[in-house]
C-alpha positions as CSV (number, residue, x, y, z in Angstrom):
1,X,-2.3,-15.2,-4.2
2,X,-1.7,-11.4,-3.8
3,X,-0.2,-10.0,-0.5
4,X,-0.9,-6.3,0.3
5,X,1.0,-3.7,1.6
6,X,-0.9,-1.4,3.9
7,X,1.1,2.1,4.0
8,X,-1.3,5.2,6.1
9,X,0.4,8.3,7.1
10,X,-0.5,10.4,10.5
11,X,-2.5,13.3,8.8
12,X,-3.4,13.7,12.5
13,X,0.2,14.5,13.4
14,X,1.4,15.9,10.2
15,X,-0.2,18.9,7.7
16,X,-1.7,17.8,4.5
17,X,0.8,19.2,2.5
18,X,3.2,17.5,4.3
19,X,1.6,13.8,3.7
20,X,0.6,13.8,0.5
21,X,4.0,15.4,-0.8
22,X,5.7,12.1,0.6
23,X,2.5,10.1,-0.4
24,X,3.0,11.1,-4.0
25,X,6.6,10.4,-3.6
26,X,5.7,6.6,-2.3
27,X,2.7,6.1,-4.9
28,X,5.2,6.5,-7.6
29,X,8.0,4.6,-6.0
30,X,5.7,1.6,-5.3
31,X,4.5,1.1,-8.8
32,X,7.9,1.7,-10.0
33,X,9.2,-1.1,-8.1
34,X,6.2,-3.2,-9.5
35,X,3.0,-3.1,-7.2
36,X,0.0,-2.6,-8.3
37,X,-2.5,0.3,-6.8
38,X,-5.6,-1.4,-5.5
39,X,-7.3,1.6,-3.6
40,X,-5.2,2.5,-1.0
41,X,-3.4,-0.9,-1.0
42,X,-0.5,-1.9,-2.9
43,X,-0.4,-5.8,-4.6
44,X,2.0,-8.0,-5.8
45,X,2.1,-11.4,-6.6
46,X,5.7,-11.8,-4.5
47,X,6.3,-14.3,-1.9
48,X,5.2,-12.3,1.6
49,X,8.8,-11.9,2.5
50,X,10.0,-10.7,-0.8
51,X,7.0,-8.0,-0.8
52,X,7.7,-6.9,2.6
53,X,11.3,-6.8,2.2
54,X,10.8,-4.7,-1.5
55,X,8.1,-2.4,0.3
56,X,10.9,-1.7,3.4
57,X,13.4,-1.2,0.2
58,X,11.3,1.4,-1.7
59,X,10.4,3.5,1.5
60,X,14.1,3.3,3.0
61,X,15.3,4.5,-0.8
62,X,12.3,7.8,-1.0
63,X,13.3,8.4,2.8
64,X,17.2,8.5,1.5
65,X,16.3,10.1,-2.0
66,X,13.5,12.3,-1.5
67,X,13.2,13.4,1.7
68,X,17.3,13.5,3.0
69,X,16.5,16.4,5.6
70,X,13.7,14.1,7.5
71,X,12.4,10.7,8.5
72,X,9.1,9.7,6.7
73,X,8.9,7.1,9.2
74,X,7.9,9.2,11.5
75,X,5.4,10.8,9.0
76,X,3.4,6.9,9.2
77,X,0.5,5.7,10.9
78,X,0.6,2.0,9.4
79,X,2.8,0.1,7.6
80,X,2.4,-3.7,7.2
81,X,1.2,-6.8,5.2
82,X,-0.7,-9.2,5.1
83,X,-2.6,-12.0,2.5
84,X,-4.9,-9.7,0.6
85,X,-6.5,-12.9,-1.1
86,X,-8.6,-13.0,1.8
87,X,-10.0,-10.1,2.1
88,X,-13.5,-9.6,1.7
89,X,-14.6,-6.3,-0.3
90,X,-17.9,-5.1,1.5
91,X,-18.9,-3.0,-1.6
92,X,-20.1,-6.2,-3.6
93,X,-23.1,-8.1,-2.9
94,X,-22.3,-11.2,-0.9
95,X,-21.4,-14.2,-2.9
96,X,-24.3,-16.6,-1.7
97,X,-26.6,-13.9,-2.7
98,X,-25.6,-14.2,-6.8
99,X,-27.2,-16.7,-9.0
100,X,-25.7,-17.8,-12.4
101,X,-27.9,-17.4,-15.1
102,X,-27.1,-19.7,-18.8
103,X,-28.5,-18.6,-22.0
């Protein structure tokens, strides 16, 4: 089981400049700490309350490292988790639509 972490910033609220500075800030952070970049989601094959405890840890340590003059919580739209095993990727052909063929 994966569980994803689901982290959008207001680019309604905030410039673009401003977002994707701390976006880049958070990218790196996240996979530093171990996630994986699926899209816009990050992974990890943690326990739901050990991801969601790490993800809180890695955005509390950028807000305290990177950005000591502001609070990027303010800068975000979403932030949670949830069981990204069942999600369903709409790009892909539906599953009772594909045939195995043996040679």
């Amino acid at each position: 089981m994966r569980y994803g972490i689901m982290i959008n910033l207001d680019y309604e609220s905030y410039s673009y400049e401003e977002c994707r500075e701390i976006w880049q800030q958070i990218r790196t952070a996240m996979v530093e700490a171990g996630f994986r970049i699926e899209g816009r989601l990050f992974t990890t094959a943690e326990s739901p309350d050990a991801a969601c405890h790490l993800a809180k840890a890695v955005l509390d340590r950028v807000n305290d490292q990177d950005f000591p003059d502001r609070d990027i919580y303010d800068c975000l739209k979403e932030f949670y988790g949830y069981d990204h095993s069942n999600t369903t990727n709409l790009l892909l052909p539906p599953s009772e639509g594909l045939e195995v063929i043996e040679d």
